[in-house]
Rosetta silent file (secondary structure, phi, psi, omega in degrees, C-alpha in Angstrom):
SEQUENCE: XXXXXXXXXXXXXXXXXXXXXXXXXXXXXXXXXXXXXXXXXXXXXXXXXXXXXXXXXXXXXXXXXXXXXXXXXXXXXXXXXXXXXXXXXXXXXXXXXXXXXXXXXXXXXXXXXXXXXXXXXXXXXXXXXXXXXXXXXXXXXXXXXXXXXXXXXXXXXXXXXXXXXXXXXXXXXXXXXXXXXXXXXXXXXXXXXXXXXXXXXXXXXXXXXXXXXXXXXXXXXXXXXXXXXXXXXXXXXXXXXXXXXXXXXXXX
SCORE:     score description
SCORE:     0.000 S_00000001
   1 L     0.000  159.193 -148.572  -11.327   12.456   -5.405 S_00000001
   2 E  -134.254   96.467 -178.618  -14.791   11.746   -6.019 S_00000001
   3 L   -62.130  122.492  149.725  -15.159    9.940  -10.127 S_00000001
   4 L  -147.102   28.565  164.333  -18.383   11.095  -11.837 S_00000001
   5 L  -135.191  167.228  152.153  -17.203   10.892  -15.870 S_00000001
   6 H   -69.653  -36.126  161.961  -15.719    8.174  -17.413 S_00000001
   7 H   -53.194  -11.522 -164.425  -12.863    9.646  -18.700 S_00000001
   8 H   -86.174  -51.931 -165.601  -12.010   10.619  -14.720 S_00000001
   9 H   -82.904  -61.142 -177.323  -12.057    6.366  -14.364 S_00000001
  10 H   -54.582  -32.898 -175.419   -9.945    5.694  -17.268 S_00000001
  11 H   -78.167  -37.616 -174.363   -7.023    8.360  -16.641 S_00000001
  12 H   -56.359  -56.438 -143.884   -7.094    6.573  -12.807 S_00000001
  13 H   -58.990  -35.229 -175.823   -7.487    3.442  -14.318 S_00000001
  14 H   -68.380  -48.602 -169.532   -4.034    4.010  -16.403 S_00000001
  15 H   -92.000    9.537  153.326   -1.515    5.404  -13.668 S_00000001
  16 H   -55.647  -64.404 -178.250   -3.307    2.465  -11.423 S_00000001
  17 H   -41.362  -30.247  179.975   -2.313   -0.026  -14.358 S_00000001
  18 H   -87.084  -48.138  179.532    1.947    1.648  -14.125 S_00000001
  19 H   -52.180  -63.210 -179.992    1.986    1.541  -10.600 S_00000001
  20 H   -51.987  -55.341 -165.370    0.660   -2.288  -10.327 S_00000001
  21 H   -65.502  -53.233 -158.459    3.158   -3.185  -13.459 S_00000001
  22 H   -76.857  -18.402  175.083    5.834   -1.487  -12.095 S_00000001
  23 H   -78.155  -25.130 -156.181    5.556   -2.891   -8.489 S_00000001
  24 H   -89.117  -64.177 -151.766    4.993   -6.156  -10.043 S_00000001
  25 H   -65.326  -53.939  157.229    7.921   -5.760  -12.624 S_00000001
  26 H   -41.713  -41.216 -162.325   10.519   -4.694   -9.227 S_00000001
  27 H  -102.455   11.684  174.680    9.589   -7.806   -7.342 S_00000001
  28 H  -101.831  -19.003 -158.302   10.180   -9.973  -10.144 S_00000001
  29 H   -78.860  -27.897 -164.611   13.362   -8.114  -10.828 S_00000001
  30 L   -35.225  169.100  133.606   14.704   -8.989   -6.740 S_00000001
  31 L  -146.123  166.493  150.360   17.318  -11.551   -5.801 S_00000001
  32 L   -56.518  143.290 -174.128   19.809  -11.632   -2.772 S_00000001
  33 L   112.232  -61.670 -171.709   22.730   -9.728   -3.496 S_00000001
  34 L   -50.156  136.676 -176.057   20.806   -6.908   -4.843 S_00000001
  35 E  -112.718  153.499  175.188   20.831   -3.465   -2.821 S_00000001
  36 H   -49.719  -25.904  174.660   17.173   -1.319   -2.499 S_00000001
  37 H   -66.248  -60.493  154.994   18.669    1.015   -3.995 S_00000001
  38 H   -56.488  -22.327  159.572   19.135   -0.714   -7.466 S_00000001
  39 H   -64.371  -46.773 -176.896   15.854   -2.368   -7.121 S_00000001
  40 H   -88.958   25.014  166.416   14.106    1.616   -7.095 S_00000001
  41 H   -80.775  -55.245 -174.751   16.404    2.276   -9.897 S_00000001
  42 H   -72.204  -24.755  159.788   14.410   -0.165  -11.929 S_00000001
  43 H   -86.867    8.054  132.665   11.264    1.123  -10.738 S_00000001
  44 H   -72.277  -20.240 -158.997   12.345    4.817  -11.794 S_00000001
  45 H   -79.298  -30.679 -169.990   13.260    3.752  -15.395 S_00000001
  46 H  -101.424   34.962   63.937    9.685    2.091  -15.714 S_00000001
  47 H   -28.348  -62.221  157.015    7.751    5.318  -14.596 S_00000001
  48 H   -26.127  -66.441  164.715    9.895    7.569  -16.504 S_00000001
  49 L   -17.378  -56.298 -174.820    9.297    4.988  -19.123 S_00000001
  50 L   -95.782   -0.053 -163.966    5.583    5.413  -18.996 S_00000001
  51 L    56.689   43.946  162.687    5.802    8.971  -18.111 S_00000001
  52 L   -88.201  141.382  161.641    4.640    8.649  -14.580 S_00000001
  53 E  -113.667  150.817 -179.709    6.130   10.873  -11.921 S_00000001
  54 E   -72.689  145.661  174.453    6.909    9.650   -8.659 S_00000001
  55 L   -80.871  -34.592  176.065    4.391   10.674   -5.836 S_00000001
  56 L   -80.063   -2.032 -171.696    6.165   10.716   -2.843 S_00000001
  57 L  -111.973    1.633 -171.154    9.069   12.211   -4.289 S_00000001
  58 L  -117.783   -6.648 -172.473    7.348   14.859   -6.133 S_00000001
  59 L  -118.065  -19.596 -171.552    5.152   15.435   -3.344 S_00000001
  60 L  -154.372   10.781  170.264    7.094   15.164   -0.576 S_00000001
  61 L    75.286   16.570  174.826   10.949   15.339   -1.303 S_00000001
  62 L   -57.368  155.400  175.537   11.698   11.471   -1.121 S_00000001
  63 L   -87.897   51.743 -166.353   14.826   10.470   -1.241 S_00000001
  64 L   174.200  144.562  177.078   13.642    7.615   -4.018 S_00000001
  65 L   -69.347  -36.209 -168.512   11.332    7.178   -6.718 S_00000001
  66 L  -130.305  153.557  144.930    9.631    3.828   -4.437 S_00000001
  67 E  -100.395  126.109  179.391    9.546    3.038   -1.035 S_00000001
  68 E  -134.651  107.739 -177.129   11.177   -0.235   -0.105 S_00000001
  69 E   -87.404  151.418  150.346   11.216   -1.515    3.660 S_00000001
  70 E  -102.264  139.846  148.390   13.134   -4.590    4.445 S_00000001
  71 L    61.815 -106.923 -178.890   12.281   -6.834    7.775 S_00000001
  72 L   -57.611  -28.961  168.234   12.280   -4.482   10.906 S_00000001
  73 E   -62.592  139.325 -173.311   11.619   -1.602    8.499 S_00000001
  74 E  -134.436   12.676  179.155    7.937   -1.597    8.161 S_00000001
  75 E  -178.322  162.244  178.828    7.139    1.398    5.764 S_00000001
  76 L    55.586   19.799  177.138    8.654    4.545    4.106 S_00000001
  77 L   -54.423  149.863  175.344   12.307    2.736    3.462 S_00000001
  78 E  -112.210  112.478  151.238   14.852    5.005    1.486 S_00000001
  79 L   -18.234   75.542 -122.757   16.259    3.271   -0.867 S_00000001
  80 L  -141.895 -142.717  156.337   19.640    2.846   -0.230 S_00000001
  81 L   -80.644    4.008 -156.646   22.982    0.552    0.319 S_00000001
  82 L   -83.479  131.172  152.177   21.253   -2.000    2.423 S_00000001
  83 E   -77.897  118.286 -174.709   21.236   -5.569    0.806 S_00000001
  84 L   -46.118  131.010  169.987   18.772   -7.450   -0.151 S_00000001
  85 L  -143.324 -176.035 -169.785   19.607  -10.806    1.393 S_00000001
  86 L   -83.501  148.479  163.292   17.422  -14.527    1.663 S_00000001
  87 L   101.188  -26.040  178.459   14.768  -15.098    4.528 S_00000001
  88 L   -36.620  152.102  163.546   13.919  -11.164    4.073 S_00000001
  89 L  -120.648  143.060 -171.759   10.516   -9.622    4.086 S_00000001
  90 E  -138.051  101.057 -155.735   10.678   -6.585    1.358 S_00000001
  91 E  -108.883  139.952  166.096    7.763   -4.242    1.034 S_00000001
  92 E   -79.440   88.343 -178.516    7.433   -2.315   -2.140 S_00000001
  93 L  -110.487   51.437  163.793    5.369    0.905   -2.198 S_00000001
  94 L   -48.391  127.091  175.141    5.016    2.676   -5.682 S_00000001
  95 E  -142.679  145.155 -169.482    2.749    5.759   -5.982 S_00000001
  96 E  -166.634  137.711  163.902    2.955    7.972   -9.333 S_00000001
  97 E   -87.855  146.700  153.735    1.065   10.371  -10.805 S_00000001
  98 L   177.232  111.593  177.657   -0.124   11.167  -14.545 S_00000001
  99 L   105.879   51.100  153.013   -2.237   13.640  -16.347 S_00000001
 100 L    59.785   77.600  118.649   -3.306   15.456  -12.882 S_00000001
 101 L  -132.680 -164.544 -167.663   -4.036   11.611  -11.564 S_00000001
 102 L   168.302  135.980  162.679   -2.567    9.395   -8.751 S_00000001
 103 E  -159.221  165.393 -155.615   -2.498    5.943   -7.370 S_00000001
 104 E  -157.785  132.436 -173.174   -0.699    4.133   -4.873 S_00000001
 105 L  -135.204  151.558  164.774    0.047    0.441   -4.464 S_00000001
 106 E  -176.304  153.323 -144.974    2.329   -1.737   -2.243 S_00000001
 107 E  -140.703  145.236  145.024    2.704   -5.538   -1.617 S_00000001
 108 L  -104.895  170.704 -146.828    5.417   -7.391    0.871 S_00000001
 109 L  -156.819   88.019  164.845    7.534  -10.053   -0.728 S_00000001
 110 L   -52.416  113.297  158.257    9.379  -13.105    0.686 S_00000001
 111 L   -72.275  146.376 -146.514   12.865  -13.613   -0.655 S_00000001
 112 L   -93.829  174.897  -46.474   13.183  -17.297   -0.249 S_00000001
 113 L   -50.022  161.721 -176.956   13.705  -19.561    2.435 S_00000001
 114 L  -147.478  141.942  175.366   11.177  -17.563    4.411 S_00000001
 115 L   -60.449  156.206  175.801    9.673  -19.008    7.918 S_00000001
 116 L   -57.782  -22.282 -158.095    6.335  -20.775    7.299 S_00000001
 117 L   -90.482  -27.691  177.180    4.453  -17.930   10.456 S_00000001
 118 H   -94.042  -57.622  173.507    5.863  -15.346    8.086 S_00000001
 119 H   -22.633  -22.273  170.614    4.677  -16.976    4.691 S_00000001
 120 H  -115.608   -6.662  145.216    1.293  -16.982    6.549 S_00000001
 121 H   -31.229  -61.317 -154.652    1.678  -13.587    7.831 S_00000001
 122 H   -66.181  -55.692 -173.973    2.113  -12.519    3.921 S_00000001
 123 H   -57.463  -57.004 -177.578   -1.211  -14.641    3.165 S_00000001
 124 H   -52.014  -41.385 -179.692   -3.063  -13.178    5.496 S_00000001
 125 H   -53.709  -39.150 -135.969   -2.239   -9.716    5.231 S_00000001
 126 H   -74.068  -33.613 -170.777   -2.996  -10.344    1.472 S_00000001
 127 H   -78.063  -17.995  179.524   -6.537  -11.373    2.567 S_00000001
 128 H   -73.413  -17.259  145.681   -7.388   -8.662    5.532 S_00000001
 129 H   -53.390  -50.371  178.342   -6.991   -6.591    2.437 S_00000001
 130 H   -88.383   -1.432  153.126   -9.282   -7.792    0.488 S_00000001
 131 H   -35.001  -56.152 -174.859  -11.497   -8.116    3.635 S_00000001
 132 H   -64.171  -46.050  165.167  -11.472   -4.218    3.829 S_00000001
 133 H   -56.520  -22.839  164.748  -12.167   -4.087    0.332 S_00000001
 134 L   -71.124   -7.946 -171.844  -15.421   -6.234    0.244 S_00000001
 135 L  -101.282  -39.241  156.652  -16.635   -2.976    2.705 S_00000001
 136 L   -53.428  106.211  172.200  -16.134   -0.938   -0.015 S_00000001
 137 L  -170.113  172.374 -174.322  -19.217    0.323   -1.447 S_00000001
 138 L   -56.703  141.816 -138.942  -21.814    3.236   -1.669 S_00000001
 139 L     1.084   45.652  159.148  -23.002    4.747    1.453 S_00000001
 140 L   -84.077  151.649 -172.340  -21.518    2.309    3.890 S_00000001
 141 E   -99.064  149.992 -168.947  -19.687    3.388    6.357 S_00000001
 142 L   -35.602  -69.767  168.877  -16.091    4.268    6.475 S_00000001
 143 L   -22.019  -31.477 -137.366  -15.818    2.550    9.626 S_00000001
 144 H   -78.787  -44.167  174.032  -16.962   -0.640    8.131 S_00000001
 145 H   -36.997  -95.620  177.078  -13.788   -0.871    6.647 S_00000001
 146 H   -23.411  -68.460 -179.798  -11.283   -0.636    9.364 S_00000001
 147 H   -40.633  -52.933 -170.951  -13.903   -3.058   12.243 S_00000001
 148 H   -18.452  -68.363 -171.952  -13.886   -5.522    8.895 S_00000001
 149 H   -94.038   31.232 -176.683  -10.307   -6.165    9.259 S_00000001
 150 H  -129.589  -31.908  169.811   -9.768   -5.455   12.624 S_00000001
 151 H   -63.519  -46.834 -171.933  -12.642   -8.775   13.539 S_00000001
 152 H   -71.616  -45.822  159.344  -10.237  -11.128   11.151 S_00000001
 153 H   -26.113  -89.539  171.899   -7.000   -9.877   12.819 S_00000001
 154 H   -46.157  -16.716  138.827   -8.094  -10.498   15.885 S_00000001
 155 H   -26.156  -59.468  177.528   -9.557  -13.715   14.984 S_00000001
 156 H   -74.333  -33.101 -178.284   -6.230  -14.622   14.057 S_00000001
 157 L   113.672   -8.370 -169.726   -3.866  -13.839   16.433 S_00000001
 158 L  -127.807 -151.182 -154.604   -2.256  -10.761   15.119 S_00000001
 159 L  -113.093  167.982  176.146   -2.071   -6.845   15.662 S_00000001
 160 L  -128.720  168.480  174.638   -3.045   -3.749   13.108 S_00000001
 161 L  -118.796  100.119 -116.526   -0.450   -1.048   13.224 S_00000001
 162 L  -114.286   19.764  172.462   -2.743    1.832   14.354 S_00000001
 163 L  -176.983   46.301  156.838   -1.283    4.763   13.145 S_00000001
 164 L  -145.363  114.420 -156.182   -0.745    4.001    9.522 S_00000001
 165 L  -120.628  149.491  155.736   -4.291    4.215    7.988 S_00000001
 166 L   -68.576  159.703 -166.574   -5.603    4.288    4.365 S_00000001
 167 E  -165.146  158.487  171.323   -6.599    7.309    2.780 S_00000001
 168 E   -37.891  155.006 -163.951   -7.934    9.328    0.327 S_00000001
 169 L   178.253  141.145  165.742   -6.086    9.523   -3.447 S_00000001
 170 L   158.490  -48.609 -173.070   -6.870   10.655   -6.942 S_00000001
 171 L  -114.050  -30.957 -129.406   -5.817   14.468   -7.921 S_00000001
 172 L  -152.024  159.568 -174.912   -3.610   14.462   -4.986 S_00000001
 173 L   -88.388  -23.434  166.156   -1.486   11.424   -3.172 S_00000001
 174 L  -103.002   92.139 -146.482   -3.515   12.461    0.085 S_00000001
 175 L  -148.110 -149.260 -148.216   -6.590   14.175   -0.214 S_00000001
 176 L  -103.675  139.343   31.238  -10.109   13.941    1.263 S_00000001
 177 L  -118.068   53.478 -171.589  -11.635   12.258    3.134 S_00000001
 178 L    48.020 -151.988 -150.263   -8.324   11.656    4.940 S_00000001
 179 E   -76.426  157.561  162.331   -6.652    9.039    6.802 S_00000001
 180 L  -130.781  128.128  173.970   -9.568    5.998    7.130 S_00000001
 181 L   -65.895  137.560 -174.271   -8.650    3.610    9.983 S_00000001
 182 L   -85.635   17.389 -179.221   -7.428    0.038    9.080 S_00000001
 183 L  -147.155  179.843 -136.796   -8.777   -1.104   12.741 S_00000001
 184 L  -110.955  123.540 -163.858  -12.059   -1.270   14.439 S_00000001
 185 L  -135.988 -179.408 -172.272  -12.850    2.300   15.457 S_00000001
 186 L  -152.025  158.649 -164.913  -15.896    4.099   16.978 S_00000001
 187 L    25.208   48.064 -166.906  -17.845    7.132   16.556 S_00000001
 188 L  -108.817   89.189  177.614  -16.394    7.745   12.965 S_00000001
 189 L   -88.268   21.516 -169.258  -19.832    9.256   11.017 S_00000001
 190 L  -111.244  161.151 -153.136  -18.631    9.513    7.833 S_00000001
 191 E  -116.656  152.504 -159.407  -19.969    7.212    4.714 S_00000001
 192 L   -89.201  110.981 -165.829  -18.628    6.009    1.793 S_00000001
 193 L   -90.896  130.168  139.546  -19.958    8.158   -1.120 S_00000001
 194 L    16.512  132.462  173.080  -20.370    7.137   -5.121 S_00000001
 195 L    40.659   28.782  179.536  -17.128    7.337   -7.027 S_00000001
 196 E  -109.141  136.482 -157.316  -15.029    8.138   -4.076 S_00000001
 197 L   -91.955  112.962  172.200  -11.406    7.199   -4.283 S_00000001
 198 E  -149.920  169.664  175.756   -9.463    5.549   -1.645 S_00000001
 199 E   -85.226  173.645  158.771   -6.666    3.225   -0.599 S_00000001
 200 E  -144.893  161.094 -154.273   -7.287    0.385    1.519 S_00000001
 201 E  -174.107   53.325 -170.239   -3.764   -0.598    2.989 S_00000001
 202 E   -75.127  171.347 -165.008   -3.853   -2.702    6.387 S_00000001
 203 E  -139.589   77.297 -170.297   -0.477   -2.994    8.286 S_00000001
 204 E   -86.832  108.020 -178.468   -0.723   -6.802    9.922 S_00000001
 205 E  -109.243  175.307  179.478    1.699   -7.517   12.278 S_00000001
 206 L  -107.093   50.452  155.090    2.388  -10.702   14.822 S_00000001
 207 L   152.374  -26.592 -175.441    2.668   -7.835   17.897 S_00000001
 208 L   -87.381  155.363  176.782    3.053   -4.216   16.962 S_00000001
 209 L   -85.090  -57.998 -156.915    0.591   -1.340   17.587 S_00000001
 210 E  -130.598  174.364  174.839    2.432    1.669   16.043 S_00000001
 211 E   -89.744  134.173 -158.370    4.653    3.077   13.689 S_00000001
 212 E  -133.154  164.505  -62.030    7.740    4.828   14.926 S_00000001
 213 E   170.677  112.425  134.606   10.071    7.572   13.263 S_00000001
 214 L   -90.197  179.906 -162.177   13.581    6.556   12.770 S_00000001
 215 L   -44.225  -34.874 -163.205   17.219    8.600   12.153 S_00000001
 216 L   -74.415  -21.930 -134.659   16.615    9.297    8.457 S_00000001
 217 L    23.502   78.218  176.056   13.081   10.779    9.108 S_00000001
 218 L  -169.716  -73.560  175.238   11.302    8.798    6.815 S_00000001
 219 L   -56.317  162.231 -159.583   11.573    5.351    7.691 S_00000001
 220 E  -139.302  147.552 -157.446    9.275    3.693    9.875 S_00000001
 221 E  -132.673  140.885 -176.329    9.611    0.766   12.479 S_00000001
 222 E   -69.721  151.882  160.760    6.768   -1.655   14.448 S_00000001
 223 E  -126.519  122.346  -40.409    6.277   -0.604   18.332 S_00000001
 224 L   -38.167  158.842  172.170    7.003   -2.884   19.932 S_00000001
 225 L   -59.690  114.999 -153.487    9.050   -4.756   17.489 S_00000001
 226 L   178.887  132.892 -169.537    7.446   -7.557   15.374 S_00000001
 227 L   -41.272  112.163  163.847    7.401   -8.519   12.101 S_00000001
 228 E  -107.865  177.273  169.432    4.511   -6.615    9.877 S_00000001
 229 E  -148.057  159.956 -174.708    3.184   -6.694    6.182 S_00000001
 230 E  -124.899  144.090 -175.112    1.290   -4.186    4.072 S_00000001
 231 E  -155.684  129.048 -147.051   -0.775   -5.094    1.131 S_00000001
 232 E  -132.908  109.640  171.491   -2.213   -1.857   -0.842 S_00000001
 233 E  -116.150  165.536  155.864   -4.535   -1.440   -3.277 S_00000001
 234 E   -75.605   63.129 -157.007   -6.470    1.827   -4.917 S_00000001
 235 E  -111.883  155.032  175.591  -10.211    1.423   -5.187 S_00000001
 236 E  -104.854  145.460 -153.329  -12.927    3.074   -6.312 S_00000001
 237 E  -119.606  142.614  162.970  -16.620    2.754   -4.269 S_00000001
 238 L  -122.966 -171.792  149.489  -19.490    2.014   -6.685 S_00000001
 239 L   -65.011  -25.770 -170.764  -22.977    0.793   -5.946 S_00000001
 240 L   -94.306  -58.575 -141.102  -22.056   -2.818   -6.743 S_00000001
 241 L   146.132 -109.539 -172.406  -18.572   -2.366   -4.839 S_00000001
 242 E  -148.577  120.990  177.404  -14.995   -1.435   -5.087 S_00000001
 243 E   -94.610  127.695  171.987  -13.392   -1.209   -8.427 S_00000001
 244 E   -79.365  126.336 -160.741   -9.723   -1.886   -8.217 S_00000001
 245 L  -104.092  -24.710 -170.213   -7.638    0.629  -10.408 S_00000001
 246 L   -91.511   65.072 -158.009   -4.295   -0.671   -9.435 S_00000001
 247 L  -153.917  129.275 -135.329   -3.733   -3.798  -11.111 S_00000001
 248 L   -89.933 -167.519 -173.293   -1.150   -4.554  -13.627 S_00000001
 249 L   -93.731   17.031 -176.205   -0.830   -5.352  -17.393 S_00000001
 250 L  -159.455  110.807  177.572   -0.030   -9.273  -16.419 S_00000001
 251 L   -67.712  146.242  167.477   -1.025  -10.682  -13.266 S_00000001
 252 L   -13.982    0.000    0.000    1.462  -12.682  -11.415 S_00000001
């Protein structure tokens, strides 16, 4: 989606604002004990609430209003009997629609004690996000993104998971200009246009490359195996930079 009214930025700006609250409002609700499934319980009642529909499940036949991975899981978890338990990594991915709009958010979440290498996994992911997000901005190139956060990785010590990318969002949960790589890519000519709507979403792991297909066909697993985190925002490309749409009615 491409914004050129205000009203086009305000209707975003609203199912950004349920999606951030509601991601925010699940990860406050967590404890040990707790199974994913009753955690995306509470994040149906608060869409439904605001009169948000879910996106992946309306769009694609999930079996859950949210995606919630735990540990080895590293994206597209079904919601299920599995228990939440301490030392976990738990990523949260709400996307909802309303009024013909869409946005999509998702965070990972230490349930406590957590090792310190993953506690600085979690920071770091949070910042090679907003690396990629300082690249948003009018007619820069796509690319810019993806090298951004692909120099600080690597910097760092860890891995991108290369075949889960960010992407287009706004009338649709996928739309144009399609997937844009979270890692340092090459001969990629296309440019970042005025008002155009995208995710930025890196997938930082301490060893895996790719994302792999498991039994349910939905969840998704690191190749080779090794911890990752995801940290997901919506933005919008201006002149000045990247307005964030997803962001809740109380910050943390």
């Amino acid at each position: 989606m491409t914004i050129t009214k205000q009203d086009e930025l305000d209707g975003l700006k609203e199912i950004g604002r349920i999606v951030a609250s509601t991601m925010q409002a699940m990860a406050q609700a967590m404890t040990p004990g707790m199974t994913t499934r009753e955690l995306d319980e509470i994040g149906r009642r608060l869409l439904e609430r605001e009169g948000a529909r879910s996106a992946p499940q309306a769009t694609y036949g999930f079996p859950g209003a949210t995606c919630i991975s735990v540990n080895e899981e590293i994206a597209h978890g079904v919601p299920g009997d599995r228990v939440i338990a301490p030392g976990d990594l738990v990523n949260i991915d709400v996307s909802a629609s309303k009024n013909g709009y869409f946005a999509d958010t998702g965070a990972t979440y230490r349930v406590a004690p957590v090792h310190p290498s993953l506690d600085r996994l979690c920071r770091d992911g949070k910042r090679a996000r907003q690396i990629g997000i300082s690249q948003v901005r009018s007619n820069r190139p796509l690319a810019g993104i993806g090298n951004a956060i692909g120099h600080f990785a690597s910097s760092r010590g860890y891995t991108l998971i290369r075949n889960l990318a960010s992407h287009g969002v706004g009338r649709s949960l996928h739309e144009y200009p399609g997937d844009v790589a979270t890692w340092p890519t090459r001969g990629d000519p296309r440019r970042i246009t005025k008002g155009l709507v995208l995710t930025v979403e890196p997938f930082l792991s301490t060893g895996g490359h790719w994302a792999t297909g498991g039994d349910d066909g939905w969840t998704l697993y690191s190749e080779p195996c090794a911890p990752a985190v995801q940290y997901e925002h919506t933005v919008v490309a201006t002149d000045r930079g990247a307005i964030v749409v997803t962001v809740p009615d109380r910050p943390a």
